[in-house]
ChimeraX commands (.cxc) that place a marker at each C-alpha (Angstrom):
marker #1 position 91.74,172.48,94.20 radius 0.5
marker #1 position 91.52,174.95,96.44 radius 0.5
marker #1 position 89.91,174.27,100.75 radius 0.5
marker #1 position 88.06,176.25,102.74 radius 0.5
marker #1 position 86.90,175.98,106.41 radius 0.5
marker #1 position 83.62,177.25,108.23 radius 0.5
marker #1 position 82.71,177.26,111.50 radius 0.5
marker #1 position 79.04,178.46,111.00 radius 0.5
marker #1 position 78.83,176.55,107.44 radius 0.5
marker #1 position 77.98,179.96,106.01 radius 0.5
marker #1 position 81.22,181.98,105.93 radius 0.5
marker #1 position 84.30,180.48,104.68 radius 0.5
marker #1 position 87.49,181.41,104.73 radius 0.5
marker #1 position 90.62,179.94,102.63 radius 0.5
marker #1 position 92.95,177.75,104.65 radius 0.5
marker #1 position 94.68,176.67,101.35 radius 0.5
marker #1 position 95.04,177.42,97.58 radius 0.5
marker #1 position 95.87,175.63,95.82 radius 0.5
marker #1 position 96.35,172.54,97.81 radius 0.5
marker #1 position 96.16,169.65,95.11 radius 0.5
marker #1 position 97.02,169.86,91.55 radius 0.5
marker #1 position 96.66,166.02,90.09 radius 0.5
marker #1 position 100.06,164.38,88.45 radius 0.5
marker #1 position 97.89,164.54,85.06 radius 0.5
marker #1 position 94.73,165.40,84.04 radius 0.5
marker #1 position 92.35,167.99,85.62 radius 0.5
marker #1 position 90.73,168.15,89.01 radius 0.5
marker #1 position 87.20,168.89,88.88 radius 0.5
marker #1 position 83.99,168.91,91.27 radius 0.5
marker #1 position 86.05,166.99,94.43 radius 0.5
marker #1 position 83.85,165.08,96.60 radius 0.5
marker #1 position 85.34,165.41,100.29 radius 0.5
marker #1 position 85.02,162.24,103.34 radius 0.5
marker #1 position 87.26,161.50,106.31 radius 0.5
marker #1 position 87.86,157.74,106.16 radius 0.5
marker #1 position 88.17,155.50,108.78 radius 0.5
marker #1 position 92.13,155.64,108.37 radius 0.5
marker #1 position 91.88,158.42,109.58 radius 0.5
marker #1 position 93.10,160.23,106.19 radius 0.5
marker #1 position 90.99,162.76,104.30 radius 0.5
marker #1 position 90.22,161.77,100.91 radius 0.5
marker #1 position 88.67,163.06,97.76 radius 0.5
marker #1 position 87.47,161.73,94.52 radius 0.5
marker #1 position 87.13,163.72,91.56 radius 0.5
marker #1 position 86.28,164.57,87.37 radius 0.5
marker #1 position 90.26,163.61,85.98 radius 0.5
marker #1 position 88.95,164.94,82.62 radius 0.5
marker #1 position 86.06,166.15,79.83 radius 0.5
marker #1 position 86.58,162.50,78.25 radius 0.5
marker #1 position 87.43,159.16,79.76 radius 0.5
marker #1 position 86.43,156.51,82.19 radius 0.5
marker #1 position 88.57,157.30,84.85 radius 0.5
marker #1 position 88.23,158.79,88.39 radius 0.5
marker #1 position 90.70,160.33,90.63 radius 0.5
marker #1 position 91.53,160.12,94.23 radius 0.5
marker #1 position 94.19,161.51,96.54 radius 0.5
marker #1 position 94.45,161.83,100.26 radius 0.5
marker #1 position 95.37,163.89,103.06 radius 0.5
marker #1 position 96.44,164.11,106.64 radius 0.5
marker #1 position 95.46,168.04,107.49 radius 0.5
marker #1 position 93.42,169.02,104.16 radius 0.5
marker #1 position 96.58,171.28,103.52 radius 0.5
marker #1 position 99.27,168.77,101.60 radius 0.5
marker #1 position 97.33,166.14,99.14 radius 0.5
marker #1 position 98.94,163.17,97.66 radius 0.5
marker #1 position 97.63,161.71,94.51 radius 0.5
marker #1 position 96.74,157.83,95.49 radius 0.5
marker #1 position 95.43,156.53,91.86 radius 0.5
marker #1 position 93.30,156.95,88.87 radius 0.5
marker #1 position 90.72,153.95,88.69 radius 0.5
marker #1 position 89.48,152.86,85.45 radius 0.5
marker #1 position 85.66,152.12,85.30 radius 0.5
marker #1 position 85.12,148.82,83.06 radius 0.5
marker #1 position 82.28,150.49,81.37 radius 0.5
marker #1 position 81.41,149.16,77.71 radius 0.5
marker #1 position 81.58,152.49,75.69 radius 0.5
marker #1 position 82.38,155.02,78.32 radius 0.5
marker #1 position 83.06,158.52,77.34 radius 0.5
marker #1 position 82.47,161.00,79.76 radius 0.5
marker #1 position 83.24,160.00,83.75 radius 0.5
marker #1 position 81.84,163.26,85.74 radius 0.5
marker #1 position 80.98,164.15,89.31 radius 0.5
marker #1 position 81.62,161.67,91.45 radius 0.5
marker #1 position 79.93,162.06,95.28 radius 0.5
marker #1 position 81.23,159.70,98.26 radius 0.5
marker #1 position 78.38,158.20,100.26 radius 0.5
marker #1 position 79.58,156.36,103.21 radius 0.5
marker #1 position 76.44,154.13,104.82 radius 0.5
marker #1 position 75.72,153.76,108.49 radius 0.5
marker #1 position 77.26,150.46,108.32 radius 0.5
marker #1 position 80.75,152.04,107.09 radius 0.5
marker #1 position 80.05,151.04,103.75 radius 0.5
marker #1 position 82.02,153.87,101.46 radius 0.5
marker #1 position 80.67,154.06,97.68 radius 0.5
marker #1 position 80.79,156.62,95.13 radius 0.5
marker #1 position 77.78,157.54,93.24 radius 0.5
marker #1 position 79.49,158.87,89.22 radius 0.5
marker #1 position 77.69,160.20,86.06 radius 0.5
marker #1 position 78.21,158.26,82.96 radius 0.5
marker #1 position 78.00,159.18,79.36 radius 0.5
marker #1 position 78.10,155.28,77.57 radius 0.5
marker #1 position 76.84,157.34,74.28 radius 0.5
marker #1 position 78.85,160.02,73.27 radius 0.5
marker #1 position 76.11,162.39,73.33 radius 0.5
marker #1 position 76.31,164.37,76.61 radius 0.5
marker #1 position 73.62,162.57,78.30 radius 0.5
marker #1 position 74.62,160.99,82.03 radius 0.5
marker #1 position 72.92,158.74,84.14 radius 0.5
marker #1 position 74.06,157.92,88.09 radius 0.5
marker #1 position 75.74,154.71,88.32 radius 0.5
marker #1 position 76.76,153.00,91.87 radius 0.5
marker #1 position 80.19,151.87,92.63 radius 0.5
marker #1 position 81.33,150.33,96.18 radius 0.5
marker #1 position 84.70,149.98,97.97 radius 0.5
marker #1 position 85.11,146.16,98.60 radius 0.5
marker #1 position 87.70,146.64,101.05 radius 0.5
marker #1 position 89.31,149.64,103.13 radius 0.5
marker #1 position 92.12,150.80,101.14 radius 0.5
marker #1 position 89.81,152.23,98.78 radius 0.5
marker #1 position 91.16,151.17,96.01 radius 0.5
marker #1 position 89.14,148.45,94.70 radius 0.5
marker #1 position 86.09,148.63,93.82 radius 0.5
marker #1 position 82.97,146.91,92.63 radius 0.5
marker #1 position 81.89,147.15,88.78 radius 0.5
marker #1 position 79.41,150.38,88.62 radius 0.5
marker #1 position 75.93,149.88,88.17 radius 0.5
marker #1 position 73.17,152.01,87.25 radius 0.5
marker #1 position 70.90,153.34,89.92 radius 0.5
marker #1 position 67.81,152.24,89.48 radius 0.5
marker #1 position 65.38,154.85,89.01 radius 0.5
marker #1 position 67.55,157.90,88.31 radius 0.5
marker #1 position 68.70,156.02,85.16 radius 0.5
marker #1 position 65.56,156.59,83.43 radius 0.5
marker #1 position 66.63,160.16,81.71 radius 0.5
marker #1 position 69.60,162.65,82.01 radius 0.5
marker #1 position 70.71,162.78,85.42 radius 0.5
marker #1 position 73.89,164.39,86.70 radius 0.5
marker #1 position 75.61,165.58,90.17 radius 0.5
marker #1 position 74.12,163.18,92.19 radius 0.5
marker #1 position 74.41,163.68,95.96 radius 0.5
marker #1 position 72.74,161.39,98.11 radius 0.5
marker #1 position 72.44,161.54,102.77 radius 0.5
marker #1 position 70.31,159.05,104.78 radius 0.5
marker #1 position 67.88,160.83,106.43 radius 0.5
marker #1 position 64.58,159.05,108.38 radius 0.5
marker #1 position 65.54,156.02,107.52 radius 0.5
marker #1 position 65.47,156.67,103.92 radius 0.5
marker #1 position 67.91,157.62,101.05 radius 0.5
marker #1 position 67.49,160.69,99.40 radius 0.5
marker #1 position 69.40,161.88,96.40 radius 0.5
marker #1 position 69.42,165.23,95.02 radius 0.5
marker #1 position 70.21,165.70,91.27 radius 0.5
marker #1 position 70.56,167.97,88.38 radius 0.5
marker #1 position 67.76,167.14,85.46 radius 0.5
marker #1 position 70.72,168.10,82.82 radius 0.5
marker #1 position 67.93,168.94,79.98 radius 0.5
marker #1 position 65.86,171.07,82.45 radius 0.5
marker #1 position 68.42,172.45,84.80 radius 0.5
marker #1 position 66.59,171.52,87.95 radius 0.5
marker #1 position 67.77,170.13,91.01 radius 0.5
marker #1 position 65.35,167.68,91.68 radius 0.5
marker #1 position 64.62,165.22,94.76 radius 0.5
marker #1 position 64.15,161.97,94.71 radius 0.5
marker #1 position 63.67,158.91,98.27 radius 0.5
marker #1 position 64.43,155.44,97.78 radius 0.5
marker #1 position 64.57,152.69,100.62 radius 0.5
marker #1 position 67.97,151.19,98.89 radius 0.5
marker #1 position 70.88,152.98,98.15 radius 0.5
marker #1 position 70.65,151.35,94.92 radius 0.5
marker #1 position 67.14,152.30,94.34 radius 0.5
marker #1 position 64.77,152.13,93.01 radius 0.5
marker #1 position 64.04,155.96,93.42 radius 0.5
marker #1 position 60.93,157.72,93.30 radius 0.5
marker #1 position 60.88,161.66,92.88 radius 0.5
marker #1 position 59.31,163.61,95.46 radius 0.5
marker #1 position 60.37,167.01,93.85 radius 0.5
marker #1 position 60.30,167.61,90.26 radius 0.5
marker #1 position 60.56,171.55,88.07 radius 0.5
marker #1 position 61.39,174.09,90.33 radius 0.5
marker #1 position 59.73,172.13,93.50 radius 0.5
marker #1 position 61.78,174.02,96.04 radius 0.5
marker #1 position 62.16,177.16,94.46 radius 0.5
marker #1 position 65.80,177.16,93.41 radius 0.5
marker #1 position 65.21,178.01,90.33 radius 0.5
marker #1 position 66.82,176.74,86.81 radius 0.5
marker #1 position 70.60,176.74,85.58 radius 0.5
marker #1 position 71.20,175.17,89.15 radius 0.5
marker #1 position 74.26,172.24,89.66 radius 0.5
marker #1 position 76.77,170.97,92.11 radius 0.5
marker #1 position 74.32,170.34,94.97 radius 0.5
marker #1 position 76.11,169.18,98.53 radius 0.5
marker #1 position 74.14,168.41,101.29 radius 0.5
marker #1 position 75.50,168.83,105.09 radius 0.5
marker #1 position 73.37,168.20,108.14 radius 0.5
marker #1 position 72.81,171.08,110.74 radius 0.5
marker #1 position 72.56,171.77,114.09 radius 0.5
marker #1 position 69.08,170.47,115.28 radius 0.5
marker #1 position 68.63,167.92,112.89 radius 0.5
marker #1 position 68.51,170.50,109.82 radius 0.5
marker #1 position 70.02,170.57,106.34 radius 0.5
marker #1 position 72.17,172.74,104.27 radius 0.5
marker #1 position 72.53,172.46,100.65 radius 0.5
marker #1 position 74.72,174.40,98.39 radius 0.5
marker #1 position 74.43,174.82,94.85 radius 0.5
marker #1 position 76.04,176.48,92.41 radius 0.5
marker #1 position 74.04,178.83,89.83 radius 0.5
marker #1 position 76.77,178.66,87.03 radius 0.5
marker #1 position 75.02,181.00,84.31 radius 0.5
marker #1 position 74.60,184.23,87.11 radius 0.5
marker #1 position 78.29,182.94,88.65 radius 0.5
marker #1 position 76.24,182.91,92.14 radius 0.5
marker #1 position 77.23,180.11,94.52 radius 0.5
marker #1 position 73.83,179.50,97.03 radius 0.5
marker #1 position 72.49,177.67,99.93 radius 0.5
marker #1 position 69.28,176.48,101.15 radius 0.5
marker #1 position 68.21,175.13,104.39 radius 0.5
marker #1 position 65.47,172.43,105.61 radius 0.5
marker #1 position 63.97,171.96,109.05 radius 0.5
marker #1 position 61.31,169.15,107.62 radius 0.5
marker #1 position 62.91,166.31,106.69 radius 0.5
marker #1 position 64.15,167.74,103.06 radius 0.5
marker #1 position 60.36,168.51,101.50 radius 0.5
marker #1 position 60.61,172.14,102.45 radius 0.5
marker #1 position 63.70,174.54,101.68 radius 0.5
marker #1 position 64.16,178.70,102.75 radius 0.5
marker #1 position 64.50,181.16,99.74 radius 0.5
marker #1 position 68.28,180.43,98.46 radius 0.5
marker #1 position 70.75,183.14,99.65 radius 0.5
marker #1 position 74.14,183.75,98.29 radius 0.5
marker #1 position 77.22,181.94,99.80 radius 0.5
marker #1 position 78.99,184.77,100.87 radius 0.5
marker #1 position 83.45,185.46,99.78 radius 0.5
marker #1 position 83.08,182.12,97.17 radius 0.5
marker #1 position 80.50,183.74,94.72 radius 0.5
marker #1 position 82.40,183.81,91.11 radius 0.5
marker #1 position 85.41,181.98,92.08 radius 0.5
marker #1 position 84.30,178.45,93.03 radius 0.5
marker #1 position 82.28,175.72,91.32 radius 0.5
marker #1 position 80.31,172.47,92.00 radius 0.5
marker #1 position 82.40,171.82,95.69 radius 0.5
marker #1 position 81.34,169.77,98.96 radius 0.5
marker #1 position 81.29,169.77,102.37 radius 0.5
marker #1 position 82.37,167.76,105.67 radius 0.5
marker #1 position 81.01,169.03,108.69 radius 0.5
marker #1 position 83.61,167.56,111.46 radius 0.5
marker #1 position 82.92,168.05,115.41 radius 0.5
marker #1 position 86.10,170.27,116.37 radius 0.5
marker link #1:1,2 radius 0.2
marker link #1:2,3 radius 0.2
marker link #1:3,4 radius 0.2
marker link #1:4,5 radius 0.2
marker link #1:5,6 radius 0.2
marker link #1:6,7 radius 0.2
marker link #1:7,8 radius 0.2
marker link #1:8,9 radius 0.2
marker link #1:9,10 radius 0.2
marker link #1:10,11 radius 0.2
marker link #1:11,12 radius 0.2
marker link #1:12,13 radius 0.2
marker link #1:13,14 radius 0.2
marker link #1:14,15 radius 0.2
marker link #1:15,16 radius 0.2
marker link #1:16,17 radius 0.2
marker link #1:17,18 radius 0.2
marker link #1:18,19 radius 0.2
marker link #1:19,20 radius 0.2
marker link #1:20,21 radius 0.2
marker link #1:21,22 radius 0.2
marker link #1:22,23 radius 0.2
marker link #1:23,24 radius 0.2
marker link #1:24,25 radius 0.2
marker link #1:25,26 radius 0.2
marker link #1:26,27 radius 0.2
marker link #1:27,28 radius 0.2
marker link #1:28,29 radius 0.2
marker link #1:29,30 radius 0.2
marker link #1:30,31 radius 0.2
marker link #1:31,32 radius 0.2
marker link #1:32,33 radius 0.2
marker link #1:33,34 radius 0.2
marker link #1:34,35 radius 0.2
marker link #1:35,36 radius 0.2
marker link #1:36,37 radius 0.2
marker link #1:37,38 radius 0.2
marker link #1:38,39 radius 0.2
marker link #1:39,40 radius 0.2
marker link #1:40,41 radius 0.2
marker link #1:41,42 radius 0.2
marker link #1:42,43 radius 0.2
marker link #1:43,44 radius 0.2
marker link #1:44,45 radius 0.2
marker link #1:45,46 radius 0.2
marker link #1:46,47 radius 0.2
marker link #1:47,48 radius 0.2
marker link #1:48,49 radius 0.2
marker link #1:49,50 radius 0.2
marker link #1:50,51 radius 0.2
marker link #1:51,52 radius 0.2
marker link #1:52,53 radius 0.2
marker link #1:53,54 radius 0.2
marker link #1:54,55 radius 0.2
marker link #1:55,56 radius 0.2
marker link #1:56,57 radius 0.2
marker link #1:57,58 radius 0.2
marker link #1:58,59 radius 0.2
marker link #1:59,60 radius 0.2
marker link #1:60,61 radius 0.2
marker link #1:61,62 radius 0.2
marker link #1:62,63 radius 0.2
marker link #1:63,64 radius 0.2
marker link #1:64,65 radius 0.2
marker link #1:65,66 radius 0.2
marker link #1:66,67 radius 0.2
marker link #1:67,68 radius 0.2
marker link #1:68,69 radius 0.2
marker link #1:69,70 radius 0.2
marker link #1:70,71 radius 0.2
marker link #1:71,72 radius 0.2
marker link #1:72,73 radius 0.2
marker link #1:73,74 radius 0.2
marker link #1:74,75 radius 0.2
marker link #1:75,76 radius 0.2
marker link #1:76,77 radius 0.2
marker link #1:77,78 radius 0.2
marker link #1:78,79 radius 0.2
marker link #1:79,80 radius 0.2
marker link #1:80,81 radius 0.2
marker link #1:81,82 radius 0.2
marker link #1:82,83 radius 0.2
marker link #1:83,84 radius 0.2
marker link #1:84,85 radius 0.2
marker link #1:85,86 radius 0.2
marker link #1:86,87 radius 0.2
marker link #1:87,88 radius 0.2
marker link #1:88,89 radius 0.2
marker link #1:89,90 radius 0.2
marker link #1:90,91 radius 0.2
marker link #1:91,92 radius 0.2
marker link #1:92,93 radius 0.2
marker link #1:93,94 radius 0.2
marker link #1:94,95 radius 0.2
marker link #1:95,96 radius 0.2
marker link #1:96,97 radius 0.2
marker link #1:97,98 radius 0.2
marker link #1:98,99 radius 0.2
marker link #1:99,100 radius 0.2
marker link #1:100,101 radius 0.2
marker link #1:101,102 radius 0.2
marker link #1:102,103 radius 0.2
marker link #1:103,104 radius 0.2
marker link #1:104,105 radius 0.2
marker link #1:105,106 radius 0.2
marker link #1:106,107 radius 0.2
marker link #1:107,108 radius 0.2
marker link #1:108,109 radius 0.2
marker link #1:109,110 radius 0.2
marker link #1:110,111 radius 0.2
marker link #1:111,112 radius 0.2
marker link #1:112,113 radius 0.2
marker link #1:113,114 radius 0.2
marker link #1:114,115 radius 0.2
marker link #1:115,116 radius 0.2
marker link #1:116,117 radius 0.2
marker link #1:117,118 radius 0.2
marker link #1:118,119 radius 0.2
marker link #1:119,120 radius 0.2
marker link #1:120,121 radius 0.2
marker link #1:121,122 radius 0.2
marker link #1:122,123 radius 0.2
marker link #1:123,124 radius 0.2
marker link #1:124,125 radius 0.2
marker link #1:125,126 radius 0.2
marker link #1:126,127 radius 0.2
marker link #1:127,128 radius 0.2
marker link #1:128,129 radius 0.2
marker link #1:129,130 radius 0.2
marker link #1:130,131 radius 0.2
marker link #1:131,132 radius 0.2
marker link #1:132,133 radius 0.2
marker link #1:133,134 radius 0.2
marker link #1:134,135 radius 0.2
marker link #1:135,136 radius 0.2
marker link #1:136,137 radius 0.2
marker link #1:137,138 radius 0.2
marker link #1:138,139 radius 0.2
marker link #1:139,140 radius 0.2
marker link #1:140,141 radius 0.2
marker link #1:141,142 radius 0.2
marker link #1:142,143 radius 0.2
marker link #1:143,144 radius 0.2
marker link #1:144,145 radius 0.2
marker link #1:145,146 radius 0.2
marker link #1:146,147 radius 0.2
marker link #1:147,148 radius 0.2
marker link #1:148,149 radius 0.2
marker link #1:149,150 radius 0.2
marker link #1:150,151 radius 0.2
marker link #1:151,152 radius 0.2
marker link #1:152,153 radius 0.2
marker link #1:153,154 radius 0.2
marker link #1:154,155 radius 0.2
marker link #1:155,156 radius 0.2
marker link #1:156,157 radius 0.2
marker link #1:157,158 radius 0.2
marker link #1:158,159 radius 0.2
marker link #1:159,160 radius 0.2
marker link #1:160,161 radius 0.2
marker link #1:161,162 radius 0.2
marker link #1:162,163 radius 0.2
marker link #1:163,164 radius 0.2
marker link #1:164,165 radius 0.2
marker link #1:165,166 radius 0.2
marker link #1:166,167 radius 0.2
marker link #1:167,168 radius 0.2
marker link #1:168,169 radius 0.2
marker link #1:169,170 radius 0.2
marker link #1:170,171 radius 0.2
marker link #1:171,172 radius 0.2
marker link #1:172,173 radius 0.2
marker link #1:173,174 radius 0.2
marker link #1:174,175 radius 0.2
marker link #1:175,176 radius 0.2
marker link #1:176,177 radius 0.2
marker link #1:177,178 radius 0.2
marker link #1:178,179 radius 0.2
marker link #1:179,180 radius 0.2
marker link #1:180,181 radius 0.2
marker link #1:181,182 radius 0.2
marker link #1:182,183 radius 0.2
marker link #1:183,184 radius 0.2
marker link #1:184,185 radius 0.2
marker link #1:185,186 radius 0.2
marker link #1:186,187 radius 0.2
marker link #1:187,188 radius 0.2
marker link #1:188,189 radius 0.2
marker link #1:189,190 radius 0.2
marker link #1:190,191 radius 0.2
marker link #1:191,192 radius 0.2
marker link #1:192,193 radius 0.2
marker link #1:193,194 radius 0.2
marker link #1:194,195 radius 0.2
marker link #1:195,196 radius 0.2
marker link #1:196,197 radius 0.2
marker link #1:197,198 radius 0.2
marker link #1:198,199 radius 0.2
marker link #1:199,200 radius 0.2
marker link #1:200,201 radius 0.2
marker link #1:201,202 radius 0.2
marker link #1:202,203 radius 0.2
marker link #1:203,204 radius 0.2
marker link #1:204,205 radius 0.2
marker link #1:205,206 radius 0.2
marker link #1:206,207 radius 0.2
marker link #1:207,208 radius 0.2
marker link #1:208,209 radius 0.2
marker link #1:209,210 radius 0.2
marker link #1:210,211 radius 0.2
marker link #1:211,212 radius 0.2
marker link #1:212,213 radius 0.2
marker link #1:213,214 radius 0.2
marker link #1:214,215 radius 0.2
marker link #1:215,216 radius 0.2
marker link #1:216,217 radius 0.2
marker link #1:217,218 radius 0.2
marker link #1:218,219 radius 0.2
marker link #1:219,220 radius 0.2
marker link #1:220,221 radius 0.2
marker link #1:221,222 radius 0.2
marker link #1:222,223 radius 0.2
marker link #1:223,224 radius 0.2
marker link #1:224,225 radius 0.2
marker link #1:225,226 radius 0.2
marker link #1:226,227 radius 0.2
marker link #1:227,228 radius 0.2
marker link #1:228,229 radius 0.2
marker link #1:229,230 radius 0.2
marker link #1:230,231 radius 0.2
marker link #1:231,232 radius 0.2
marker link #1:232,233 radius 0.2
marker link #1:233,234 radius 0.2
marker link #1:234,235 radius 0.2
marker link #1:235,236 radius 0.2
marker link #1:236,237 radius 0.2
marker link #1:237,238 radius 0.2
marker link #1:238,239 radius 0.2
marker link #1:239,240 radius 0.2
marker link #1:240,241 radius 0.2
marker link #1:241,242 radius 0.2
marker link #1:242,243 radius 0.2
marker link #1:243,244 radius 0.2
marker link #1:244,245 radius 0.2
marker link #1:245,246 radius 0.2
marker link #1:246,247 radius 0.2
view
């Protein structure tokens, strides 16, 4: 894993690679939060089979510790990929994973929860309703208008698509389907950070042209500028996120 900082979310610059290699296993598409102990933490792919996620901490997002794998007690669980943090306005911190429970490539979001602040137990995951209903991976989800809205790659079609839900558990309804925002196809790895005057970034990464991208909305997420590429990360880096932190 390698970090990078920003101070204008657009051009990054590395402040250390690598800074985590896991005690086993791989570390894939980390999902980034400061916690309320004050530690950094991420939680991440461990492998291209299993039912395990990873997580490891950090005082100064330079030196990582590895903190645990956790085992999801999934009947039938192949494939444990992209985990996202969410943390609610209440301080509720939750992870939001994609499951393959048939063998055959084909994920749908499930909903985990931290049921106390070590973060390291957690509640049995759960589908979410209404993202469950096809092949849904990458799932990011912010609160914005007093709504959740989760962004998400349609794994057959290759679209990010958009969907609102009043509960973080759903159920969701899409509000952007196809190419609704004009992203285009072959699209993954969307992160969402707010903005400066109540905007949004996203970032996605467009794997098959090795272009890394990012989007912004001033509308409350239905409208998005023409994607432009992330300049110094294009080719090197895949499927990351982002913490904006007031310096």
């Amino acid at each position: 894993m390698y970090v990078y900082e920003s101070t204008d979310a657009t051009a990054y610059t590395l402040l250390k690679g690598p800074a985590y290699v896991p005690p086993a296993g791989l570390i894939r598409d980390p999902s980034l939060i400061r916690h309320a102990d004050g530690h950094y933490w991420i939680v991440y792919t461990t492998n291209w089979t299993g039912n395990t996620i990873g997580f490891a901490r950090s005082k100064d997002r330079k030196n990582w510790r590895f903190v645990a794998d956790h085992t999801l007690p999934v009947t039938g669980l192949a494939r444990t990929w992209a985990p996202e943090w969410f943390v609610d306005e209440d301080g509720g911190t939750h992870v939001i994973v994609s499951l393959d429970t048939t063998n055959t490539s084909t994920f749908r979001p499930h909903l985990l929860s931290a049921t106390d602040g070590t973060l390291r137990r957690w509640t049995i995951p759960e589908p979410v309703a209404g993202l469950d209903r096809s092949n849904y991976i990458d799932t990011f989800v912010v609160r914005h208008g007093g709504k959740y809205h989760a962004v998400t790659k349609q794994e057959t079609t290759k679209y990010l698509e958009h969907a609102v839900a009043d509960h973080l558990e759903g159920p969701y309804v899409f509000a952007g389907t196809g190419d609704w925002a004009g992203w285009g196809s072959w699209r993954e790895g969307p992160a969402l950070a707010p903005l400066e005057g109540g905007g949004w970034r996203i970032y996605f990464d467009g794997y098959t042209d090795k272009t890394y991208y990012y989007s912004d909305s001033y509308d409350g997420l239905r409208t998005w500028t023409p994607p432009r590429q992330l300049p110094g990360l294009t080719g090197f880096v895949r499927h990351f996120t982002v913490l904006r932190e007031q310096i």
